[in-house]
C-alpha positions in Angstrom: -12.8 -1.7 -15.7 -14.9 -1.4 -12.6 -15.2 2.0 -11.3 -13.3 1.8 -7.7 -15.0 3.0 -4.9 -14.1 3.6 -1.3 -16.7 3.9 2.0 -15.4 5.9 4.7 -17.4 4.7 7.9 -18.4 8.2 10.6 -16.4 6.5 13.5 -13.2 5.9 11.1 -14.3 9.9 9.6 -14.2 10.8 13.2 -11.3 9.6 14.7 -8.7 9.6 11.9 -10.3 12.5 9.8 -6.3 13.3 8.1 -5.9 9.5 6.5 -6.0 8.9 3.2 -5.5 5.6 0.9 -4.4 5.2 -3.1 -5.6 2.7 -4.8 -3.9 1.7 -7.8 -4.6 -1.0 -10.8 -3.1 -2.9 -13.2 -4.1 -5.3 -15.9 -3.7 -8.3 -18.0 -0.2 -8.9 -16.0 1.8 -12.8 -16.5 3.3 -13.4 -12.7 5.9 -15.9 -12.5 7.9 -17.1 -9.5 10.8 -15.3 -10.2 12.6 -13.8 -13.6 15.8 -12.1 -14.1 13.8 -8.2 -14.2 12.5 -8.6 -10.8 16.5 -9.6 -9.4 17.5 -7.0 -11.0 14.6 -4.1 -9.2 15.9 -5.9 -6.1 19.8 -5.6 -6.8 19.2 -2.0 -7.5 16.6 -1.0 -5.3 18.7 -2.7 -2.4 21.5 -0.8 -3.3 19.5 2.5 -3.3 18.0 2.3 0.2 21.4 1.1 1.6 23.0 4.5 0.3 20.2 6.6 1.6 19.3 4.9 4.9 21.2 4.3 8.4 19.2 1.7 10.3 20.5 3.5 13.8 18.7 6.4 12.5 15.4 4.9 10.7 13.4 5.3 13.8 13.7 9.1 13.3 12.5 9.1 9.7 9.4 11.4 9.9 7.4 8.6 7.7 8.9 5.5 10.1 7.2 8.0 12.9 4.3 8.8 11.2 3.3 5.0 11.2 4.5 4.4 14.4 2.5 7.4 15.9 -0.4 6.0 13.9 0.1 2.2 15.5 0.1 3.1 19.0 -3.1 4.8 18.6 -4.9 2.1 17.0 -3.3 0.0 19.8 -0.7 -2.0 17.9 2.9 -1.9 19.7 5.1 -0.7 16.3 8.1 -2.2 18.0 6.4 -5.7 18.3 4.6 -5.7 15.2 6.5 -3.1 12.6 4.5 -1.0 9.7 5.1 -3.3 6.4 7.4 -1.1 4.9 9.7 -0.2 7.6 9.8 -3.9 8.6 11.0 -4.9 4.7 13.6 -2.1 5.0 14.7 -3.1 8.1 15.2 -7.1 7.0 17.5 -5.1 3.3 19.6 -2.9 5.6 20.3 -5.4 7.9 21.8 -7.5 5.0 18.9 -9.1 4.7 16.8 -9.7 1.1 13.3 -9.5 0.7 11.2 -12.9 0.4 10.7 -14.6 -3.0 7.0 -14.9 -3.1 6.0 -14.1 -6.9 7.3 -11.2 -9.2 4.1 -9.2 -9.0 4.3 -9.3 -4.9 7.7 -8.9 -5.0 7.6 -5.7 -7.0 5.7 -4.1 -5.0 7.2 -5.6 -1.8 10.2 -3.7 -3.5 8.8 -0.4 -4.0 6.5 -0.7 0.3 10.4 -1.0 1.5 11.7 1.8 -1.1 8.8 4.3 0.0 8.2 2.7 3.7 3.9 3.3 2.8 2.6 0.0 3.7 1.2 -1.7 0.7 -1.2 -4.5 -0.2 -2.1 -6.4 -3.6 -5.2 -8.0 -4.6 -6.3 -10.6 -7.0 -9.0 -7.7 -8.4 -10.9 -10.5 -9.8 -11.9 -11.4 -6.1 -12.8 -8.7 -4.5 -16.5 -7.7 -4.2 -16.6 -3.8 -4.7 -17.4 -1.2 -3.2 -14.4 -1.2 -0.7 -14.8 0.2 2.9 -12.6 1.8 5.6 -13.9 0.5 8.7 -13.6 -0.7 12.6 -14.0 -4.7 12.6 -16.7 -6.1 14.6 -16.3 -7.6 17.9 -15.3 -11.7 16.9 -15.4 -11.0 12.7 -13.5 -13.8 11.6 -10.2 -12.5 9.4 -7.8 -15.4 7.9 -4.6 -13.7 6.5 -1.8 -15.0 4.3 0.0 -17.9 6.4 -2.5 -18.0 9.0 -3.3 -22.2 10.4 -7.0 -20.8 11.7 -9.3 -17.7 11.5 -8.5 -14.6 13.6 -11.2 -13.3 15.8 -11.0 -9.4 15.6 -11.7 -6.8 17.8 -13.9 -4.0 17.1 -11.3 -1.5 18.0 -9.1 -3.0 14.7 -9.4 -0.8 11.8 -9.9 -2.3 8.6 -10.3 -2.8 5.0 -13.1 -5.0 3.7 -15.2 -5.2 0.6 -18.9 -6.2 0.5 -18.5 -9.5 2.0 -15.2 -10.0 4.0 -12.4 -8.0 5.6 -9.4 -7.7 3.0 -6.7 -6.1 5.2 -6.0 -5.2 9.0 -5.1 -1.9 8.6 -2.2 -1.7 7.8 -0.6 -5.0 8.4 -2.0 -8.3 7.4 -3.5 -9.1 4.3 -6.6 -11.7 3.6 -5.9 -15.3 2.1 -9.1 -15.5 0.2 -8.1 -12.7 -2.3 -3.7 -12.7 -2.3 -1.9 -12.8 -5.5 -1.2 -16.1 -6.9 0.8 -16.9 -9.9 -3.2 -17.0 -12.0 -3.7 -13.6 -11.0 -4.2 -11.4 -14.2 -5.5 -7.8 -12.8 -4.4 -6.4 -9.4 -5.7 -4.1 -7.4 -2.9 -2.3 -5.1 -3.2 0.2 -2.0 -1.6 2.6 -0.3 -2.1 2.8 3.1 -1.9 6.7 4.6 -1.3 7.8 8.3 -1.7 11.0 10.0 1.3 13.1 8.7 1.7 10.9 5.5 0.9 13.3 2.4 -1.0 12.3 -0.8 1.9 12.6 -2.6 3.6 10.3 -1.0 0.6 7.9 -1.4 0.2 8.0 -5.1 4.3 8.1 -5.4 4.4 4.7 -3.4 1.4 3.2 -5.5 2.8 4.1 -8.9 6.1 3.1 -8.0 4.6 -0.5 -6.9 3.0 -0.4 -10.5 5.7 0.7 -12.7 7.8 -2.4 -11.0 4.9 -5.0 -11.9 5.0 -3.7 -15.1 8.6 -4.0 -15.2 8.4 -7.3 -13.8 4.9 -8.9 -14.7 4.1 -6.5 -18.0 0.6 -5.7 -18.2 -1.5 -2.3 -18.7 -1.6 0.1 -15.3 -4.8 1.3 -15.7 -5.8 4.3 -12.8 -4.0 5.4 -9.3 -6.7 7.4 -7.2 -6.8 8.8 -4.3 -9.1 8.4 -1.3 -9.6 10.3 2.0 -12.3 10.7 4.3 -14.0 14.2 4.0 -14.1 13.3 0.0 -14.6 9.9 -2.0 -12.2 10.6 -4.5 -9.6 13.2 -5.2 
């Protein structure tokens, strides 16, 4: 395998020196629509969050804040558009399910709702490495999953692109050119950190996602690493 790197661009160093991301890989996976193993990581990771969460009281969760904090100063309104994984637990403790996309997203769909760390996946085979943390530029063109037309970004927008195109707002919308599809064979996952998110709970949320696309998808997981500013990998 490819040796992962991550770019940390000065502005992004300066302004958010206490983020971090984990980036996670697994191999050689079979994704089908749906299969009885991936119902059954939903049944019991449903139940699970249910038992341990009360929506009335999610907004004080010191992760849910942690986001949130983190939106408003990137200027995203976390009650109009909510952090991935506090919106998925949201949609299961409101009686809700989570949507059937393919087993490999909906794994770790599963585990982004179980941890609340936003997560994306990546077809691995279609990304062009190295991967940078960065501020869009002013009118980059982004398409993300289920977008009709392009999105025109802003350069205040942070980011995460590979050598030629922007993979993920961060942390909210993934790109359409490099999603999982049911011919994906190696993923690429990440963990998306905040201020006051810790490394552990990065690589926890990142290993959880693998272990259920294993479950779900089989395959070989391969590395989770972690990545922060001040240091390329630790």
């Amino acid at each position: 395998m490819v040796q992962i790197q991550v770019h940390w661009c000065a502005d992004v160093t300066a302004k958010f020196p206490q983020i971090a991301i984990s980036i996670g890989t697994i191999s050689n996976v079979t994704i089908e629509r749906e299969n009885e193993k991936i119902r059954q990581l939903k049944r019991a990771a449903y139940a699970e969050v249910k038992a341990k969460y009360d929506i009335e009281k999610l907004k004080e969760n010191p992760v849910v804040r942690a986001y949130r904090d983190f939106y408003w100063k990137l200027g995203i309104d976390p009650t109009k558009t909510r952090p991935s994984g506090e919106a998925l637990l949201r949609r299961v403790l409101h009686g809700g399910e989570l949507p059937t996309i393919s087993t490999a997203v909906d794994a770790y769909n599963l585990a982004s709702m179980k941890t609340i760390i936003p997560i994306s996946g990546f077809d691995q085979d279609t990304l062009n490495p190295p991967l940078y943390v960065r501020f869009a530029g002013e009118g980059e063109s982004f398409t993300g999953i289920g977008m009709d037309k392009p999105l025109a970004l802003k350069s205040n927008m942070l980011v995460l692109a590979d050598t030629k195109q922007v993979l993920c707002i961060y942390p909210h919308r993934d790109a359409d050119q490099t999603k999982i599809t049911e011919r994906t064979k190696n993923i690429l996952l990440v963990g998306y950190g905040a201020p006051g998110i810790t490394i552990q709970q990065l690589e926890d949320a990142v290993k959880t996602a693998l272990e259920y696309i294993k479950a779900a998808c089989g395959g070989e997981i391969q590395t989770v690493k972690i990545f922060c500013p001040t240091h390329k990998q630790v």
